[in-house]
C-alpha positions in Angstrom: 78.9 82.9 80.0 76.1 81.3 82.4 76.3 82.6 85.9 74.5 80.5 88.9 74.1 81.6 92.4 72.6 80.5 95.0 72.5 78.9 98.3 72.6 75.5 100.5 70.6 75.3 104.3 72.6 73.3 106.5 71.9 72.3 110.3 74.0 74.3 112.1 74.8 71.1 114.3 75.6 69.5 110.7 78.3 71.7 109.2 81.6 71.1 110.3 80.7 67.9 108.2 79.3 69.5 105.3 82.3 71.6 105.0 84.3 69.2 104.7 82.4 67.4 101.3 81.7 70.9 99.7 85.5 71.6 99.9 86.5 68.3 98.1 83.4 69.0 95.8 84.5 72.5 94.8 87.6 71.0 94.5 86.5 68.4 91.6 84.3 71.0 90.1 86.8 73.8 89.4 88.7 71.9 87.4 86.0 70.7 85.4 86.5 72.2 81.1 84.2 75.3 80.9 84.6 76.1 84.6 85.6 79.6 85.2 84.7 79.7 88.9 83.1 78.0 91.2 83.3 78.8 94.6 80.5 78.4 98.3 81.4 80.4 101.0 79.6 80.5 104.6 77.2 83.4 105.3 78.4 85.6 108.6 75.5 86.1 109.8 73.0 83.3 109.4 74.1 80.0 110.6 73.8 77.0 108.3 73.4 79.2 105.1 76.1 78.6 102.5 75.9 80.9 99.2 77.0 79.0 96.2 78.6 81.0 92.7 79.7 79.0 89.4 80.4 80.8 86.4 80.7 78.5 82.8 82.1 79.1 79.6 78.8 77.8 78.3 75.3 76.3 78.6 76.9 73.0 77.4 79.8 73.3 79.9 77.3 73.7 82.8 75.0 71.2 81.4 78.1 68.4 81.6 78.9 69.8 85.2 75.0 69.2 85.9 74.9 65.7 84.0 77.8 64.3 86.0 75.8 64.8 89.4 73.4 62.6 88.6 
């Protein structure tokens, strides 16, 4: 299993917007073969900062996810 975490910076001013497109994203993403979770999720107590956790099946599964960005 690969784990990632991490996080996105938004401007405060900017996400109501953003929201919006990492919702849809997460969306596509979950039900991508090899995805067993993917899920962002807004931080309480620092404006802006959204904390990002995928788990894959595999390195390959993750490298697809990470291929099809591009």
């Amino acid at each position: 299993m690969i784990i990632v975490q991490g996080f996105i910076k938004v401007e405060p001013k900017d996400f109501a917007q953003y929201k919006r497109r990492i919702v849809l994203h997460a969306a596509r993403v979950q039900i991508l073969d090899g995805c067993l979770q993917y899920s962002m999720s807004e931080d309480p107590g620092i404006p802006g900062l959204i904390w990002v956790s995928e788990r894959w099946r595999d390195i390959e599964a993750q490298a697809a996810h990470q291929r099809a960005r591009k």
